[in-house]
Each structure stands twice: as C-alpha cells, then as structure tokens.
C-alpha positions as CSV (number, residue, x, y, z in Angstrom):
1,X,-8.4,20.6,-19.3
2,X,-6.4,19.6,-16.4
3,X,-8.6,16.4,-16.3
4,X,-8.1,15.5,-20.0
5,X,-4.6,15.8,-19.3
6,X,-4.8,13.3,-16.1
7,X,-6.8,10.6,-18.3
8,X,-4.3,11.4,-21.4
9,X,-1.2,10.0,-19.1
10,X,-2.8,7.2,-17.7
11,X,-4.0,5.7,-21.2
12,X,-0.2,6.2,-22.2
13,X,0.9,4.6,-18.6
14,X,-1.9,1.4,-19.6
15,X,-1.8,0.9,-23.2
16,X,-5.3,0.8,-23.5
17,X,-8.5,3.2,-22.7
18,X,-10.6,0.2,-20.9
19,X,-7.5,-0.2,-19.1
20,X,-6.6,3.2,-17.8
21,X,-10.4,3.7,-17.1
22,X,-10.2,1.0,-14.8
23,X,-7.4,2.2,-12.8
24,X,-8.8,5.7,-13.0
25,X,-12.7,5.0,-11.9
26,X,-13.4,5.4,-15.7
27,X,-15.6,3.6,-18.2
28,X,-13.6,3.0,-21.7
29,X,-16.3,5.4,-22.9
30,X,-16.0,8.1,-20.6
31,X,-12.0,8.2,-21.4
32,X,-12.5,8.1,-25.2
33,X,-14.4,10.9,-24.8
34,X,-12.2,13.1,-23.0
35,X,-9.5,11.9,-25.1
36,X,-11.6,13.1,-28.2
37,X,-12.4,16.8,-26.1
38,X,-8.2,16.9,-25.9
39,X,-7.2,16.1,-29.4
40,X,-10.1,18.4,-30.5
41,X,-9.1,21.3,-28.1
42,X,-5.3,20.7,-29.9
43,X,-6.9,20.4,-33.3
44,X,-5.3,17.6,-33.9
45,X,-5.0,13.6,-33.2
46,X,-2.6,11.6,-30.2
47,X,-2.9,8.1,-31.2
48,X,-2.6,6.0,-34.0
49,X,-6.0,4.2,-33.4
50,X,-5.2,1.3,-36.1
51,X,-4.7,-1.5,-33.5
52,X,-6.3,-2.4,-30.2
53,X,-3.8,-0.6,-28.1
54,X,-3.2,3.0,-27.8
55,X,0.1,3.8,-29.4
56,X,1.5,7.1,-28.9
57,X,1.7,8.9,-32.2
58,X,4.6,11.5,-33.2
59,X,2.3,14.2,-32.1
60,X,1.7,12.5,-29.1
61,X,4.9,11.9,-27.9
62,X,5.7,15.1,-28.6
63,X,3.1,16.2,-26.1
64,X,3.2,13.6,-23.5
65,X,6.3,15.3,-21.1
66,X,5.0,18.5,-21.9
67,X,1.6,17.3,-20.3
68,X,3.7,16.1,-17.2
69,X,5.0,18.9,-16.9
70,X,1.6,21.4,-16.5
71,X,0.3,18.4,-14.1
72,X,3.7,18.9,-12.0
73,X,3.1,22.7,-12.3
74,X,-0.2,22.3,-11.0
75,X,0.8,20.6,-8.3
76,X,3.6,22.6,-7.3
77,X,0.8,25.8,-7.3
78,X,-1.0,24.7,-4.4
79,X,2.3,24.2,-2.0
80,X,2.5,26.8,0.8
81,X,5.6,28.8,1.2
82,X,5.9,27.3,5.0
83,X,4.0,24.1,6.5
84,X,2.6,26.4,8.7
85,X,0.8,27.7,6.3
86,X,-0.5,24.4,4.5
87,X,-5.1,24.5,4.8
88,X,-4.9,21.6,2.8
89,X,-6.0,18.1,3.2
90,X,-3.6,14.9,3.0
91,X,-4.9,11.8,2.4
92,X,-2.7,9.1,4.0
93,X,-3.3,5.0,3.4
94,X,-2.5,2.5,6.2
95,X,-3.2,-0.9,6.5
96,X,-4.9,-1.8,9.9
97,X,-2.1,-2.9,12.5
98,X,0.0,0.4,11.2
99,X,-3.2,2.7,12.0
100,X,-3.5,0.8,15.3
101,X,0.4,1.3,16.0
102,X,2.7,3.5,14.7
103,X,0.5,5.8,12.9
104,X,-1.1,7.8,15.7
105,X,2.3,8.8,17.1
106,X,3.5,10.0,13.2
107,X,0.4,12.3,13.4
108,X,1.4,13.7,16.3
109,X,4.7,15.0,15.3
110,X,3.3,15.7,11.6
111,X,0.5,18.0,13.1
112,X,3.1,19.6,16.0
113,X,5.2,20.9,12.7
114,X,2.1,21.9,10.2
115,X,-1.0,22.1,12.7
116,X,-3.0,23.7,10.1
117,X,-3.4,20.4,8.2
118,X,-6.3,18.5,8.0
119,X,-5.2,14.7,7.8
120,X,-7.7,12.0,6.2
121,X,-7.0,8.5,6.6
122,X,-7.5,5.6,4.1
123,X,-8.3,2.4,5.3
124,X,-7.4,-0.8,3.5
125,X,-5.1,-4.0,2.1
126,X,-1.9,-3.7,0.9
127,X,-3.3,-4.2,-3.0
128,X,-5.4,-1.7,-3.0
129,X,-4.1,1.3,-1.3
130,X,-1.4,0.4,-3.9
131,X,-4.0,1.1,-6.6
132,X,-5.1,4.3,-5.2
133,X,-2.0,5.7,-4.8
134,X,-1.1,4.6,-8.5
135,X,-4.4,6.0,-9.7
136,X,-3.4,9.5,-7.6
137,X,-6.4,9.0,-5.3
138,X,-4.3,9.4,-2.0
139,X,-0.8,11.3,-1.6
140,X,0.8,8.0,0.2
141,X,0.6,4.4,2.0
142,X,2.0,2.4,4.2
143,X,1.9,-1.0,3.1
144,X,3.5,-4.6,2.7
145,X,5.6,-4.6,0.3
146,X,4.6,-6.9,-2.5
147,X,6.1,-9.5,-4.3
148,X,6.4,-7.9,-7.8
149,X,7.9,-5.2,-8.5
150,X,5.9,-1.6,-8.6
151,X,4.7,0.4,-10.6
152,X,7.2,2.7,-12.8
153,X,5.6,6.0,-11.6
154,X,5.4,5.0,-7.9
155,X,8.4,4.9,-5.7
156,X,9.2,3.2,-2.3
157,X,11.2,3.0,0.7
158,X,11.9,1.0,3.5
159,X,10.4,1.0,7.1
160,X,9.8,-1.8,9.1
161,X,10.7,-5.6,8.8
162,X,8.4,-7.3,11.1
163,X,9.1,-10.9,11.9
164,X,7.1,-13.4,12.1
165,X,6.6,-15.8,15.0
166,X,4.1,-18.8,15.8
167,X,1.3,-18.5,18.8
168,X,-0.4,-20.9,20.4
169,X,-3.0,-21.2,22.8
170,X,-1.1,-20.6,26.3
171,X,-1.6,-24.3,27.5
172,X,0.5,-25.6,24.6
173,X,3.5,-27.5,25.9
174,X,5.3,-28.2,22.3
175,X,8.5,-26.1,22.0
176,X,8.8,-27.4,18.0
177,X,6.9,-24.9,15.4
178,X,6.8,-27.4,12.7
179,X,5.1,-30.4,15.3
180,X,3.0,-27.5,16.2
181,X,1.9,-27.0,12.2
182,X,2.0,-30.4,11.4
183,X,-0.4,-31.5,14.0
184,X,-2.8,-28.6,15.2
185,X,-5.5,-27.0,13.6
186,X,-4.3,-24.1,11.6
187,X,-5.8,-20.2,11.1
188,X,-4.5,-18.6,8.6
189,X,-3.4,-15.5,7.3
190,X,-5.2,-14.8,4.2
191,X,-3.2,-16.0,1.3
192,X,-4.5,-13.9,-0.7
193,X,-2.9,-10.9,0.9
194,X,0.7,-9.9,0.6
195,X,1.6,-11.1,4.4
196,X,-0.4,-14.3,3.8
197,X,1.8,-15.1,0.6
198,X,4.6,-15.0,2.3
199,X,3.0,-17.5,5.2
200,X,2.5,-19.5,1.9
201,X,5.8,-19.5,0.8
202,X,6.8,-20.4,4.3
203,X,4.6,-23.2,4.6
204,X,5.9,-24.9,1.1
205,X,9.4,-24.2,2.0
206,X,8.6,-26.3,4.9
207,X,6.6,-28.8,2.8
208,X,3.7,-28.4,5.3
209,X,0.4,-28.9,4.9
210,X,-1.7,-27.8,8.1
211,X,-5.2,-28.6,8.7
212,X,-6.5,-25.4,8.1
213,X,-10.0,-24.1,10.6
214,X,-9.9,-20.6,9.3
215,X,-8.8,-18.2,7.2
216,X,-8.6,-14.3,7.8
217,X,-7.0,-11.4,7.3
218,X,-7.4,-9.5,10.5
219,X,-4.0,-9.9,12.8
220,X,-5.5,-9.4,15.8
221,X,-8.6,-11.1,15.0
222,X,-6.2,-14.1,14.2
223,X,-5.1,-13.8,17.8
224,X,-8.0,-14.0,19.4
225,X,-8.9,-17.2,17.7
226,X,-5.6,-18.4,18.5
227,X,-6.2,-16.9,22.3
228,X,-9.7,-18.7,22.4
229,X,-8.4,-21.9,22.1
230,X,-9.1,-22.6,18.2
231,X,-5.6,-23.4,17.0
232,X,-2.0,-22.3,15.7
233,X,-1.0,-19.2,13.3
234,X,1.6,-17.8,12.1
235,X,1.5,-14.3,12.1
236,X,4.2,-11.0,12.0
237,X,5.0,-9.3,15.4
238,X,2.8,-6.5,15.1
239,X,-0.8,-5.5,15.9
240,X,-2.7,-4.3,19.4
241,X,-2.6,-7.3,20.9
242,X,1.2,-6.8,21.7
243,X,0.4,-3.6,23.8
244,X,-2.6,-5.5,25.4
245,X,-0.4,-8.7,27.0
246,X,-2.0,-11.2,24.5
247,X,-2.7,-14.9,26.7
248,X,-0.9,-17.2,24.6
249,X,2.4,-18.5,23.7
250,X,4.6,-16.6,21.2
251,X,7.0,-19.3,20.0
252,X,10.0,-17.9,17.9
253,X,10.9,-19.5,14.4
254,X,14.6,-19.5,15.0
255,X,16.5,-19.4,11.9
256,X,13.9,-20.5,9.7
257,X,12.2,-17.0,11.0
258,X,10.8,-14.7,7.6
259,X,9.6,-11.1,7.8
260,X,7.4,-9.0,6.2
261,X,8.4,-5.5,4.8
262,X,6.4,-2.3,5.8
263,X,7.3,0.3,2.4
264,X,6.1,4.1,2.3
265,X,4.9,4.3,-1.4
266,X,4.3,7.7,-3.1
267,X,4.3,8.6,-6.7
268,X,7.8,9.6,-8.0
269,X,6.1,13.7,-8.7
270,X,5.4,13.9,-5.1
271,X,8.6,12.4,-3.6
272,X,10.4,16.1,-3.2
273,X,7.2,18.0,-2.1
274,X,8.0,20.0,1.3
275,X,5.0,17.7,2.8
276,X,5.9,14.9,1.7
277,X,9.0,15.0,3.0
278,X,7.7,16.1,6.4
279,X,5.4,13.0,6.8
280,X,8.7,11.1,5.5
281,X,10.5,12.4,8.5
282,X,8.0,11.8,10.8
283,X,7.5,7.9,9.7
284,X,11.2,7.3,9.8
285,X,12.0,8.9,13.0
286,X,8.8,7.2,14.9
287,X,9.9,4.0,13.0
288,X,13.7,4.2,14.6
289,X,12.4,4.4,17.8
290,X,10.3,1.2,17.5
C-alpha cells in the first residue's frame, strides 16, 4: 500500500493523474488504477472526479498529512542508529564537471565516516536530476541552480558560484571580450541548459550576436574546441581542463563578469536525516576549501 500512498501524493502535488504519472514513470492508467485499489482498500472515495483535475475531496484532505506521515515513518524505519551501521545504498546526482571535481573528494570523507555505504552515482543535466529528485528517484543533486523557482517539496542550498570567464585560442592577441564576441566564431554553451541561459542572458545584455560554429553542452568538450583552434566561448571556471593546464587564453570579464550557482537539492522529508546531513557536511566542507 506503501506505493498507493506514493502515487496518491504526487496526483495531489500535480493536479492531474496524466500529470503525476509523468513525473512518477506512470501511465494515467496505471495511476487511476492504484488510486482506485486505495480508495477501495479505505472503502471509500479521495477526489471529486467532476472536473478534469483531481480536487482533493473532504475525505481526502482529511487523509492526505496522515499519508505523509506513514511515508515519513517509513522512511525514518530504515535509518541506522549510527552511520557506521548504514548497508544501505545512496543514490547521489551530479552534473559532469562536479563528478569530475569536487565530488570524488566528498566521497572520500562521506565513506571515511560511514564506510559501510554503498554510493551510486547519477549522471546527468541540471533539469533532469531536478526531476528525479522531485519524483524521489535519487536522495540528492548537485546542480545549477535554475532560473525559476523549485519545487514546493524540494529544498536547496548554496555551494558554489563559479564565474564565468572568456577563452580563446592561445594565439589570440585581443585583450577586449566583447571584440572577441563580436568578431570570432562562437561555441556555445547549450542554451538550452541552465549554464547556457545564463550565457544567453549575457549575450543580450550585451546586445551581441556572435557567429555561432557550435553548440554543446560539455565544458570541457567546449575547451578543446576552443583549444583546437575553432573559436571563442564563454564558459564558468570549472571542469578538468583547469587541473590539466588547458593551452589557451582565459580572459576575465571584469565587472561585467556573471556566475553560475552550484545548489545541493533534496526533498524537504529528507533534509534532517542523519545521512543526509553527513553528505551535507561533507559537500560544504570540501566546497570551503575550494
């Protein structure tokens, strides 16, 4: 029933079956069913089903903290009494240049305090590791923050702002980052990524229109392009190619400079959990020292 339960919340969190089986990995008819096996199990019905959306009926609402409540129970069961005693798994998300950079060394402490813990790693862009960790898929992410604001059952917190900077191919004499946009080929940050709108917003604050050669996502891909001779970018100081002595220019955007945000996102019924704190710890402390 636990599962009925789960779907139950998430149709109350969407408005809408076809909606909350989205988010979920559900189709509209798999949820109405499970909604039927719950209000059947109760003997009686959650929703007043006379519109298109599902509205919460007396009953319902009655029912809905009460429902939170067994899932946070649940949840709290399977919490050792020490981290040393965790067998569990954690499923962490991380986009790329975090996994490449900071991440290893948060393991590292994390697994020196709980070494019992078995850690599995969730590759992937900012929108999507947001989704999972809505839909309760993975227990965290780091990610970019985005530019609306998050879901109501997620919460967030601060740990990075990366700046970004301009490279250029290392025989580039120009010292001026907008004679630089204006007049060499351009690769860009993918706009449709949460780092790449804010290269957007950049680039109309500016009121420039490069001549764009490519568009990608990958940082460090993005730097070797730059690095093999094909053009400019703009791009956030972060990634492997600052460990490995990248051969171009790094030219600094002076007080027209604009970062992105790196946010630890975890639902709100997770935030106080002894392991979740840990790996908060962990990311802060390896964080300060960068």
């Amino acid at each position: 029933m636990l599962r009925e339960l789960k779907t139950f919340i998430a149709v109350t969190q969407d408005g809408t079956f076809a909606a909350a089986g989205q988010r979920i990995g559900l189709t509209q008819s798999a949820v109405s069913a499970q909604i039927r096996g719950l209000e059947d199990y109760l003997g009686m019905p959650l929703f007043d089903r006379s519109g298109r959306t599902a509205v919460l009926n007396a009953t319902g609402n009655r029912i809905l903290p009460m429902a939170e409540q067994i899932l946070q129970i649940f949840a709290d069961m399977s919490q050792p009494e020490t981290l040393n005693d965790f067998r569990g798994v954690i499923k962490i998300g991380a986009i790329s240049t975090f996994q490449t950079g900071m991440l290893p060394a948060v393991l590292v402490r994390l697994h020196q305090q709980a070494p019992a813990l078995e850690t599995k790693l969730i590759p992937g862009v900012s929108f999507n590791l947001l989704t999972q960790v809505d839909a309760g898929n993975i227990d965290l992410a780091i990610v970019i923050k985005p530019g609306f604001p998050l879901p109501k059952d997620l919460y967030s917190e601060t740990l990075l702002r990366e700046p970004f900077v301009l490279i250029a191919p290392t025989e580039t004499v120009a010292e001026d980052p907008l004679l630089l946009l204006r007049e060499r080929p351009f690769i860009r940050y993918d706009r449709t990524s949460f780092g790449g709108r804010l290269v957007t917003q950049f680039l109309r604050s500016q009121r420039l229109e490069p001549k764009v050669a490519l568009e990608i996502d990958e940082i460090d891909a993005i730097v070797k392009m730059v690095e093999s001779g094909l053009g400019v970018a703009l791009v956030p100081l972060a990634g492997l190619w600052l460990e490995r002595n990248a051969h171009l220019r790094v030219i600094p955007l002076a007080e027209m400079t604009f970062h992105r945000e790196l946010i630890l996102v975890m639902r709100h019924s997770n935030r106080q959990s002894a392991l979740h704190l840990l790996i908060t710890r962990c990311l802060h402390e390896v964080a300060g020292a960068e």
